[in-house]
VEXDO-705158 format. One record per residue (C-alpha): residue in three letters; x, y, z; residue number from 1. Coordinates in nm, 2 decimals. Layout:
BEGIN
<r "Ala" <X Y Z> NUM>
...
END
This chain:
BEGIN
<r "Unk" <-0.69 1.68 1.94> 1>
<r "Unk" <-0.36 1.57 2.08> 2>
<r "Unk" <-0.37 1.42 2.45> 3>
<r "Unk" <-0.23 1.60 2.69> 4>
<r "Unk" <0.16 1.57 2.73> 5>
<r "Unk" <0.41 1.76 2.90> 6>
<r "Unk" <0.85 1.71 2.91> 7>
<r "Unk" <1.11 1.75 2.71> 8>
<r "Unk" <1.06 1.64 2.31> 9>
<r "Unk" <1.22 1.38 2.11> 10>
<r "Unk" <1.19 1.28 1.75> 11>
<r "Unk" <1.38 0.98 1.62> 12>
<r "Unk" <1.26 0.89 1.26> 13>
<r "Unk" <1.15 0.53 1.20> 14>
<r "Unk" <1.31 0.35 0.83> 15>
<r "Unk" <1.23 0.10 0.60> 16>
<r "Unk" <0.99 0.34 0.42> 17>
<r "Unk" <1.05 0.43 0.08> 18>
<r "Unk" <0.84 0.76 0.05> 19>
<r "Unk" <0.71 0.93 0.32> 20>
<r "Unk" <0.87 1.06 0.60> 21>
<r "Unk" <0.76 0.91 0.92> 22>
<r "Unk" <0.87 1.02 1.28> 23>
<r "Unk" <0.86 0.88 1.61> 24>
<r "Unk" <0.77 1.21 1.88> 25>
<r "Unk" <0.80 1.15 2.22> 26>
<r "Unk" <0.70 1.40 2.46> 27>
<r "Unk" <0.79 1.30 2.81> 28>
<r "Unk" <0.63 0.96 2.86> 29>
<r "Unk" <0.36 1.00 2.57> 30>
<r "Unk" <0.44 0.85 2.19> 31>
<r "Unk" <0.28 1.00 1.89> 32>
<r "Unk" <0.38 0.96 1.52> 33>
<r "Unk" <0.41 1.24 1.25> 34>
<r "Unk" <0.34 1.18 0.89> 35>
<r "Unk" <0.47 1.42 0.62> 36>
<r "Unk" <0.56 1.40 0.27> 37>
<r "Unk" <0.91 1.34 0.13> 38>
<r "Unk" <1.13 1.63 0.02> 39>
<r "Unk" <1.20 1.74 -0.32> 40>
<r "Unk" <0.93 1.70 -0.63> 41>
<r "Unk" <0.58 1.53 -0.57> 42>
<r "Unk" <0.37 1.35 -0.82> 43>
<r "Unk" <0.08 1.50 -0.87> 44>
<r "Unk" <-0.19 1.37 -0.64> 45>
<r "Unk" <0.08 1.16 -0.46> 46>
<r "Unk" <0.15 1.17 -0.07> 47>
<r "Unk" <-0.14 1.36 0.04> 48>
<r "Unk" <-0.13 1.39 0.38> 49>
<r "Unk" <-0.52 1.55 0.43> 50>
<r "Unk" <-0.64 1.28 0.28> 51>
<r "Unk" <-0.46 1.03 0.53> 52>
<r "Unk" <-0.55 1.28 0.78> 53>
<r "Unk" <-0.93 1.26 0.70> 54>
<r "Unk" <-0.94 0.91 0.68> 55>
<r "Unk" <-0.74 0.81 1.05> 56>
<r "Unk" <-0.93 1.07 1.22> 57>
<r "Unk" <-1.26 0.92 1.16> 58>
<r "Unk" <-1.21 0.53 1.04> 59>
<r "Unk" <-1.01 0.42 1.41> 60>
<r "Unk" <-1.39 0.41 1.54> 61>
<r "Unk" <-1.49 0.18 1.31> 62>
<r "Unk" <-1.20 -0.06 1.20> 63>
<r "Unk" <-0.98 -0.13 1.50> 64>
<r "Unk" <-0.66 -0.17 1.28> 65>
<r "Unk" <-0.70 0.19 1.19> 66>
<r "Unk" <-0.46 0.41 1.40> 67>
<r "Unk" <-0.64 0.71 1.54> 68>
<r "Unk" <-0.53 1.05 1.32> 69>
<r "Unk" <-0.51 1.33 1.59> 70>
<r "Unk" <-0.41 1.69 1.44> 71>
<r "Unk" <-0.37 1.80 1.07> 72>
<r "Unk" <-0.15 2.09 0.96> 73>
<r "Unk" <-0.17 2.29 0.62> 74>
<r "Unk" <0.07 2.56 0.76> 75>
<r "Unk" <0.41 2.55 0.57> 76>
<r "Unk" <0.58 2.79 0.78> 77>
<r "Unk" <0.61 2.47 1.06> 78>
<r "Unk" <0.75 2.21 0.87> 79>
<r "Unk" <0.75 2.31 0.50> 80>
<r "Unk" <0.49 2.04 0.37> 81>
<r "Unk" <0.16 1.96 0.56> 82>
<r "Unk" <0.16 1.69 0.83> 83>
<r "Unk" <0.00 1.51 1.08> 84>
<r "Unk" <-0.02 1.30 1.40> 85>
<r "Unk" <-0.13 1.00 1.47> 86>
<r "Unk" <-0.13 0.73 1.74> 87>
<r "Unk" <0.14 0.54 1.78> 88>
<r "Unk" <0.09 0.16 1.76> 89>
<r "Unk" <0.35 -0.16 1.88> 90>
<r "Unk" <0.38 -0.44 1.68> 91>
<r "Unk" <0.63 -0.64 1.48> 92>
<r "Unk" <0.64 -0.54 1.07> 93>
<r "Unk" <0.70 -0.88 0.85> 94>
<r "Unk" <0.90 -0.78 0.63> 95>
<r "Unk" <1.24 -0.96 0.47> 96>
<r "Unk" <1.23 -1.18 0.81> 97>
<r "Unk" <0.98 -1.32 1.01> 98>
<r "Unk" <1.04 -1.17 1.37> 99>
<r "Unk" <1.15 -1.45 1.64> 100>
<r "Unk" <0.80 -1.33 1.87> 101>
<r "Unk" <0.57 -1.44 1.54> 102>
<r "Unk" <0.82 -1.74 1.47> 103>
<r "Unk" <0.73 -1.93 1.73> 104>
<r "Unk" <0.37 -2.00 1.65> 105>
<r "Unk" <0.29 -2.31 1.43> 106>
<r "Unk" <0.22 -2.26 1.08> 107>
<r "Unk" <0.28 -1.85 1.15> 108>
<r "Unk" <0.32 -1.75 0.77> 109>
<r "Unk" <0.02 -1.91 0.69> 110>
<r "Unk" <-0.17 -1.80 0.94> 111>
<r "Unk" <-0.03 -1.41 0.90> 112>
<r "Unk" <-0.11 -1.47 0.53> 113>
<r "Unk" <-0.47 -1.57 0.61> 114>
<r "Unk" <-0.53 -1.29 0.88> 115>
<r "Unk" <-0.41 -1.00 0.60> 116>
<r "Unk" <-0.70 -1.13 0.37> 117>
<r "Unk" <-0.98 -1.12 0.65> 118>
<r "Unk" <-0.84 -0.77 0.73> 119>
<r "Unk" <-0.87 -0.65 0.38> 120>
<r "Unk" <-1.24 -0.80 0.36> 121>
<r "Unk" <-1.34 -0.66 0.67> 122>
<r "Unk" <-1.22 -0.30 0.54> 123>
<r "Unk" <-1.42 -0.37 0.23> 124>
<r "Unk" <-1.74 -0.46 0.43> 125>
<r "Unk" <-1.79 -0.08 0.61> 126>
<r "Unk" <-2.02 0.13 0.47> 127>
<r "Unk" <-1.87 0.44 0.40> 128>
<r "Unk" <-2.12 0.70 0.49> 129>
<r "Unk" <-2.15 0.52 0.83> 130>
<r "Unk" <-1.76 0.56 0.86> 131>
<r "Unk" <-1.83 0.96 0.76> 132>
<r "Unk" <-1.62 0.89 0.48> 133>
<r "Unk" <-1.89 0.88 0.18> 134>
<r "Unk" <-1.70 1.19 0.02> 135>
<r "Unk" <-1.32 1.03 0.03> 136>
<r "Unk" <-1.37 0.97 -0.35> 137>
<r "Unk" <-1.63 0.91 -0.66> 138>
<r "Unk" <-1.68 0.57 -0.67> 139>
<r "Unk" <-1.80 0.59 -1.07> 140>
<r "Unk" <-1.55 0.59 -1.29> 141>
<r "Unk" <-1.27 0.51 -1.05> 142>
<r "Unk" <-1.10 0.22 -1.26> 143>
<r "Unk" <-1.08 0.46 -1.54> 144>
<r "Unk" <-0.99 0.76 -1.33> 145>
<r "Unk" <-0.69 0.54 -1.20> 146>
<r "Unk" <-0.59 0.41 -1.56> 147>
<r "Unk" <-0.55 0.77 -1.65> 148>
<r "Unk" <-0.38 0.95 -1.38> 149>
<r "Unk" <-0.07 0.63 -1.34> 150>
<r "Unk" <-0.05 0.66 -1.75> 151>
<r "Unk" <-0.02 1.03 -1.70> 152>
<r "Unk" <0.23 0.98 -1.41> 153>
<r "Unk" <0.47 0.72 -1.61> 154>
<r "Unk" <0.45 0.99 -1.88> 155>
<r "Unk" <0.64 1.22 -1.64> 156>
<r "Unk" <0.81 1.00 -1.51> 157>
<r "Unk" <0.92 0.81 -1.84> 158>
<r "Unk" <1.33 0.81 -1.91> 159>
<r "Unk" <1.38 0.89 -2.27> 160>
<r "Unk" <1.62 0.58 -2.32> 161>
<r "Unk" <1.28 0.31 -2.23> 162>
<r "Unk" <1.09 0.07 -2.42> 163>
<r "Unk" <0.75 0.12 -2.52> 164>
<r "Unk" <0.66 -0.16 -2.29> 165>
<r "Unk" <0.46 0.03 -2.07> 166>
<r "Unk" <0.24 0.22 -2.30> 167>
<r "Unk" <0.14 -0.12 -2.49> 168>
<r "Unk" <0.05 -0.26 -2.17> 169>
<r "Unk" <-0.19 0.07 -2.05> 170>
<r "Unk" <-0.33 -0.01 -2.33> 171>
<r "Unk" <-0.41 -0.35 -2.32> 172>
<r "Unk" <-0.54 -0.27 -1.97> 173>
<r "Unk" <-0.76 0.02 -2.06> 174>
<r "Unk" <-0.93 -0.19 -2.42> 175>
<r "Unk" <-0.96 -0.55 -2.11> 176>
<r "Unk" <-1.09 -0.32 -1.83> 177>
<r "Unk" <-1.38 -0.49 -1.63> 178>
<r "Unk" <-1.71 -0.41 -1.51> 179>
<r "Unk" <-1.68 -0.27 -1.12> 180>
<r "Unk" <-1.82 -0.54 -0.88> 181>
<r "Unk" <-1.87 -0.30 -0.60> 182>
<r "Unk" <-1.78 0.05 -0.43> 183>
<r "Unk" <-1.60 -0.03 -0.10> 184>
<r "Unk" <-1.31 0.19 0.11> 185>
<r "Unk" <-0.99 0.13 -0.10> 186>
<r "Unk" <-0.70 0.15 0.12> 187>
<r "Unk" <-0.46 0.14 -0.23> 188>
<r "Unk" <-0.15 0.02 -0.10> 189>
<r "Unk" <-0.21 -0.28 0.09> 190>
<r "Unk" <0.09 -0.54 0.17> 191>
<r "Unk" <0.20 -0.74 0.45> 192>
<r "Unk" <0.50 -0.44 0.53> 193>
<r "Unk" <0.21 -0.19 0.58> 194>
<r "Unk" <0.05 -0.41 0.84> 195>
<r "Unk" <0.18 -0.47 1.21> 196>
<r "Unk" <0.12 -0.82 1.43> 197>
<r "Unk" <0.09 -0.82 1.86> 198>
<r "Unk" <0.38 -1.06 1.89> 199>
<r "Unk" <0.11 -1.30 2.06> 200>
<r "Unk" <-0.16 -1.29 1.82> 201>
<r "Unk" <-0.08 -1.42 1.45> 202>
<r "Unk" <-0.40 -1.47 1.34> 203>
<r "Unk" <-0.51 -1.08 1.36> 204>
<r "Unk" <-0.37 -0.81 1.21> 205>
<r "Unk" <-0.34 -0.52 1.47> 206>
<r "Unk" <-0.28 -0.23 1.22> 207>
<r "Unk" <-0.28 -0.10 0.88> 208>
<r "Unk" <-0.05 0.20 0.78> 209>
<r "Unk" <-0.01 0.46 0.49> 210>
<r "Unk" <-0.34 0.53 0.41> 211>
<r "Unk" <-0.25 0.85 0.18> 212>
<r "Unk" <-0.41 0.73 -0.11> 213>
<r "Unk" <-0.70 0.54 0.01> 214>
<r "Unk" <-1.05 0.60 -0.18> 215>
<r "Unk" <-1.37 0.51 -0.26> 216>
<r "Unk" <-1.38 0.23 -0.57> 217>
<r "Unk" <-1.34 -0.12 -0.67> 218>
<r "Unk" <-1.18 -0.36 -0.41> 219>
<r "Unk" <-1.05 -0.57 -0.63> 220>
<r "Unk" <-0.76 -0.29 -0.70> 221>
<r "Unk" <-0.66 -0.37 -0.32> 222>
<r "Unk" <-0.64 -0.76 -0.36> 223>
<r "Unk" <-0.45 -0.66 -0.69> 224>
<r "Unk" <-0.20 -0.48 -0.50> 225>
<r "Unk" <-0.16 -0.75 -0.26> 226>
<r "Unk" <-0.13 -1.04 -0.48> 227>
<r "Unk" <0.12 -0.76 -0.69> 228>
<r "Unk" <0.37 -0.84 -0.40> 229>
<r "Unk" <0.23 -1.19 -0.30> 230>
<r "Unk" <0.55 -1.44 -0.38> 231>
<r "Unk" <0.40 -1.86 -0.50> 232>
<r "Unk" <0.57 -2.12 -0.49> 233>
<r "Unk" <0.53 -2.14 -0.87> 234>
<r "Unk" <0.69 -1.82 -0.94> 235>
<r "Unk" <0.95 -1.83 -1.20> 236>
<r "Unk" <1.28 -1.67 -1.23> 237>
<r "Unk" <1.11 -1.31 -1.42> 238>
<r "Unk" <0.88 -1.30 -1.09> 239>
<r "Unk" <1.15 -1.33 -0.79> 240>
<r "Unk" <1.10 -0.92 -0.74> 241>
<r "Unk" <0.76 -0.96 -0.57> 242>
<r "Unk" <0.77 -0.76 -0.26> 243>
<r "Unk" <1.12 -0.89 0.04> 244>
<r "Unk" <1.28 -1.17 -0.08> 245>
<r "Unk" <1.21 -1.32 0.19> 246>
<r "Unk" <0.87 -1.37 0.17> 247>
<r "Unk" <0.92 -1.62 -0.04> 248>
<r "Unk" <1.03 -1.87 0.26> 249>
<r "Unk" <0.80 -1.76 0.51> 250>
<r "Unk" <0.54 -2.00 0.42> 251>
<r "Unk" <0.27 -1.75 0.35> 252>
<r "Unk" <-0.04 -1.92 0.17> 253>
<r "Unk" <-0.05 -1.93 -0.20> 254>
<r "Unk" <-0.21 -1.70 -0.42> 255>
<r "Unk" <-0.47 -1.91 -0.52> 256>
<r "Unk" <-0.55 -1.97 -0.16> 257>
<r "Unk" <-0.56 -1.61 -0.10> 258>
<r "Unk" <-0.81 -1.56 -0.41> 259>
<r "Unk" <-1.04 -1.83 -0.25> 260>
<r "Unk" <-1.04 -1.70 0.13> 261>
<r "Unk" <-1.07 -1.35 -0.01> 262>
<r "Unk" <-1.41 -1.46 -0.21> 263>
<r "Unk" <-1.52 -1.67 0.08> 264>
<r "Unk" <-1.50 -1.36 0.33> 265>
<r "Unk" <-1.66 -1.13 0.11> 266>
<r "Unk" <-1.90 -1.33 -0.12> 267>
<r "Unk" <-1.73 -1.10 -0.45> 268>
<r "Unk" <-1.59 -1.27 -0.73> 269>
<r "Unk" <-1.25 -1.27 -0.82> 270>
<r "Unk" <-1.31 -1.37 -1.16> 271>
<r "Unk" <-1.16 -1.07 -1.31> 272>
<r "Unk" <-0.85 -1.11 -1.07> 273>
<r "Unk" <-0.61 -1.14 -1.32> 274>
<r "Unk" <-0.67 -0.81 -1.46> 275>
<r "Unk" <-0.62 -0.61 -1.12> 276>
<r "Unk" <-0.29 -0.81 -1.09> 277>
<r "Unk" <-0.18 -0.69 -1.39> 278>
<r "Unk" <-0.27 -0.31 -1.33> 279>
<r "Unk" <-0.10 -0.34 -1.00> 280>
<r "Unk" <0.19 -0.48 -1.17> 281>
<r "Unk" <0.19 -0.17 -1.40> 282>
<r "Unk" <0.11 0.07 -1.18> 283>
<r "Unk" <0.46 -0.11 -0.93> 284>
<r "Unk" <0.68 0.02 -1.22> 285>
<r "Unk" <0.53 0.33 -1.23> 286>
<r "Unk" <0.58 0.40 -0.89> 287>
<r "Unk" <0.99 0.27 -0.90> 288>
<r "Unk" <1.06 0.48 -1.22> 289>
<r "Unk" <0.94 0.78 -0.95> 290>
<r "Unk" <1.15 0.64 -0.68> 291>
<r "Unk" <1.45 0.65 -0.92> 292>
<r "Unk" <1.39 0.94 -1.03> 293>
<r "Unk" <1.42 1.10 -0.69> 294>
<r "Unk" <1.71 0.94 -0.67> 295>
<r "Unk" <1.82 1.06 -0.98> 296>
<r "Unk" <1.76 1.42 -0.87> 297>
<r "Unk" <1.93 1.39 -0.52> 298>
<r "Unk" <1.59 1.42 -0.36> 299>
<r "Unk" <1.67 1.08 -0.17> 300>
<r "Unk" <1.96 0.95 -0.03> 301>
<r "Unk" <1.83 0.59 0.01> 302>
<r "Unk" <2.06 0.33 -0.16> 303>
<r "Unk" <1.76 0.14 -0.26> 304>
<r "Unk" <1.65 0.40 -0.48> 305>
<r "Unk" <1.97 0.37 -0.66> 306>
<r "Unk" <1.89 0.02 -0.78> 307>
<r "Unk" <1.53 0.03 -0.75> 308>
<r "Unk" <1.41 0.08 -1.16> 309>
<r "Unk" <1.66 -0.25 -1.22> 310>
<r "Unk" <1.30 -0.42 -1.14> 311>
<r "Unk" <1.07 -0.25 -1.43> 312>
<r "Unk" <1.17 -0.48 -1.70> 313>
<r "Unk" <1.03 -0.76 -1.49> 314>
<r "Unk" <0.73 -0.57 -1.37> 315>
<r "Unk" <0.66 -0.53 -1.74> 316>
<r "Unk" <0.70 -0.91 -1.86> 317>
<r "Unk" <0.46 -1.00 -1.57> 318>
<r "Unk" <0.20 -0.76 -1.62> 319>
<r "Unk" <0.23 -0.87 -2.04> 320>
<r "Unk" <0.23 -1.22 -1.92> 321>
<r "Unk" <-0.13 -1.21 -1.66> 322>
<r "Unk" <-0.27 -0.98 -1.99> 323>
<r "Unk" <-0.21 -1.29 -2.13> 324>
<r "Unk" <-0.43 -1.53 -1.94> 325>
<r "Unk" <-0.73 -1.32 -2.01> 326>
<r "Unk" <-0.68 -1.41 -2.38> 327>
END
């Protein structure tokens, strides 16, 4: 339930998302934030807002960097897609910068870095049931639930005038697939933009957002994701589209140092890293072909969209050259 607010209603609409649609409502003195789906065409499965719903409204009591999720709505005579509302959280968002309030601590990207991972492996620690979230998802057979339903979106989403570049590499993914370590809350998208900072504490993250596709599975898909977007300072010139440019100069840890504080916090092995890096990589140009698409269809008037496919080549050459390491 919604706390009590009374006065006049304003909704401003927060950007730098590249999906959903996320609004700032202030009712007299009170904040709350609505959630809903983007316009237009949805991939099946994608942007489900009950799911997000179900998982803010019980993990907040749990995992503090959870926002609370306060009301759900199915009705779409209100807005024409279901929604929710959720707490509204302050912080600053790293994105392409690092804001002047984070700046000034010593070593900030490094220690922002560091704090992600132990946020991450503190999410993988809860028990699900004791979260009352043991029926998010079906833990068995996730990794080749997942393989399945991203090959069956880039099918959709597929322009006639590609490569075959991404089928070869689903494929190499599905014949390498590993053995699951563990069955741990999957938050699915996980990336330093989906996290926010208090301006005076660097070394803790305060909150996590878009938690629309979060499940029940193998955490090693989240530390694929992040590592997906996760710039080195031996990147070469086919992997300068990881996540803002300007990560890159922020002095964020490398990605072997996140691979060893992740294993250290959690005790899993990350010997099989490689292959969750390349999924995430593969499943990142899925997800931009769909962007563009939207683009494509004037369901989205964001410029980035315009551009954004420029990327899969790269994407593919990436997740190819990981597939690679595993011999």
């Amino acid at each position: 339930m919604l706390p009590a607010a009374q006065g006049p209603l304003q909704v401003l609409q927060f950007p730098n998302g590249s999906a959903n649609l996320t609004y700032l409502l202030r009712i007299g003195p009170h904040e709350v934030v609505l959630r809903r789906p983007p316009f237009g065409e949805i991939a099946p499965g994608a942007h489900d807002m009950r799911r997000e719903f179900k998982v803010l409204s019980r993990l907040w009591r749990h995992f503090d960097r959870a926002p609370r999720g306060y009301l759900f709505c199915d009705d779409p005579a209100v807005l024409g897609a279901d929604f929710f509302v959720m707490e509204r959280r302050r912080g600053e968002v790293v994105r392409d910068t690092m804001p002047p309030a984070l700046r000034a601590h010593p070593e900030a990207g490094r220690r922002l870095g560091f704090a992600l991972v132990e946020a991450m492996a503190d999410l993988h620690a809860l028990e699900p049931a004791a979260c009352g979230l043991a029926d998010l998802g079906r833990p068995e057979g996730f990794v080749d639930r997942q393989l399945d339903g991203w090959a069956k979106r880039w099918a959709l989403a597929r322009p006639d005038d590609t490569t075959d570049d991404m089928e070869r590499i689903h494929a190499r993914l599905a014949d390498r697939r590993p053995s699951p370590s563990r069955a741990s809350i999957v938050h699915n998208d996980l990336k330093l933009d989906n996290c926010q900072f208090a301006p005076g504490q660097p070394d803790r993250v305060a909150s996590i957002f878009d938690w629309d596709m979060t499940t029940l599975g193998e955490p090693l898909v989240d530390l694929g994701t992040l590592l997906n977007y996760w710039p080195d300072p031996d990147d070469g010139p086919d992997e300068q589209w990881r996540g803002h440019a300007g990560l890159a100069t922020m002095g964020l840890p490398s990605r072997a140092e996140v691979l060893e504080r992740y294993a250290e916090r959690t005790g899993i092995s990350v010997a099989t890293a490689d292959w969750y890096v390349a999924f995430a990589h593969w499943k990142t140009g899925v997800v931009i072909q769909q962007l563009h698409n939207r683009w494509l269809r004037g369901e989205s008037t964001d410029p980035r969209m315009a551009t954004i496919a420029d990327r899969l080549p790269a994407l593919a050459t990436t997740a190819s050259a990981v597939l690679d390491r595993l011999g």
